[in-house]
N, C-alpha and C positions, 0 to 999 in steps of 0.2 A: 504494500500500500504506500501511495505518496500523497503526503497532505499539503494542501497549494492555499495558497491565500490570491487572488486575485485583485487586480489593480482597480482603484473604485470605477465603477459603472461599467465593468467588463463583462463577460459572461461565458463561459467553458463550451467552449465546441470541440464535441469530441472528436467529430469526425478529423478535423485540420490535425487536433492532437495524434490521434493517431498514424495519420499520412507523417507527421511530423518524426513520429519516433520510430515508425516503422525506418523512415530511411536513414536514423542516426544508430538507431541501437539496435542491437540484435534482439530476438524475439524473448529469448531467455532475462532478459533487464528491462523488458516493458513492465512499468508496476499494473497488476492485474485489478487492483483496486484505487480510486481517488477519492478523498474525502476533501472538500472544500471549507476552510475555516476563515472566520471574521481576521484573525491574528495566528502568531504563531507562540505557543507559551515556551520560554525559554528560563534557562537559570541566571543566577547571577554573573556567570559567566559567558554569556548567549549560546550556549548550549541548547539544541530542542529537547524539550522535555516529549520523551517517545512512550516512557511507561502507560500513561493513561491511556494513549491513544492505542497500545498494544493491547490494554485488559479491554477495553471497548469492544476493540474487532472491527467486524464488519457489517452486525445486524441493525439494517435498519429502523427496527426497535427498541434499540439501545440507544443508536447513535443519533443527535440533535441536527448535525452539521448533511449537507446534502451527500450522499454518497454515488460516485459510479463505479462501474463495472465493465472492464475489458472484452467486447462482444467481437471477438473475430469475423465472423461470420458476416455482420453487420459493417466492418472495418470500422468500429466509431466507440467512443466510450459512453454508455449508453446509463440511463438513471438507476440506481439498484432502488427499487419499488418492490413492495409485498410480494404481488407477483412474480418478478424475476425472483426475489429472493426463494423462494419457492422451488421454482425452476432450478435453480443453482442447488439448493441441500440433495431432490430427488433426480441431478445428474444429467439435468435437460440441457443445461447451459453449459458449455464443455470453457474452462480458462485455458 
């Protein structure tokens, strides 16, 4: 997962993301999850603080902050919703 903070009034397009990272990284370093946050909480040393965001996960019902999810098939990072989320536990949506 890669947590992004976005510049004001911007807005995540998955699709350009992934045309993007497709042709810089290899398929094994695409992060298969995004979560988008207000800020980034860091330490006193500007360190990101990873723990929380680790015990979180990736369940939409946990998590406040919007989440997406890497949909190859689709080529786009796509919103992770009930539904997908779904899809993803019973194996429908392949990472």
């Amino acid at each position: 997962m890669a947590a992004l903070v976005l510049r004001p009034g911007c807005r995540l397009d998955g699709a350009r993301l992934y045309r993007h990272l497709r042709e810089l990284l290899p398929p094994y370093a695409w992060p298969r999850f995004l979560r988008l946050q207000e800020r980034l909480d860091v330490t006193a040393t500007f360190k990101q603080q990873k723990g929380r965001l680790a015990r979180e996960g990736f369940d939409p019902a946990r998590v406040a902050d919007p989440l997406f999810v890497l949909d190859a098939a689709a080529g786009a990072y796509v919103e992770l919703r009930p539904p997908r989320w779904d899809d993803l536990l019973a194996g429908r949506l392949r990472l």
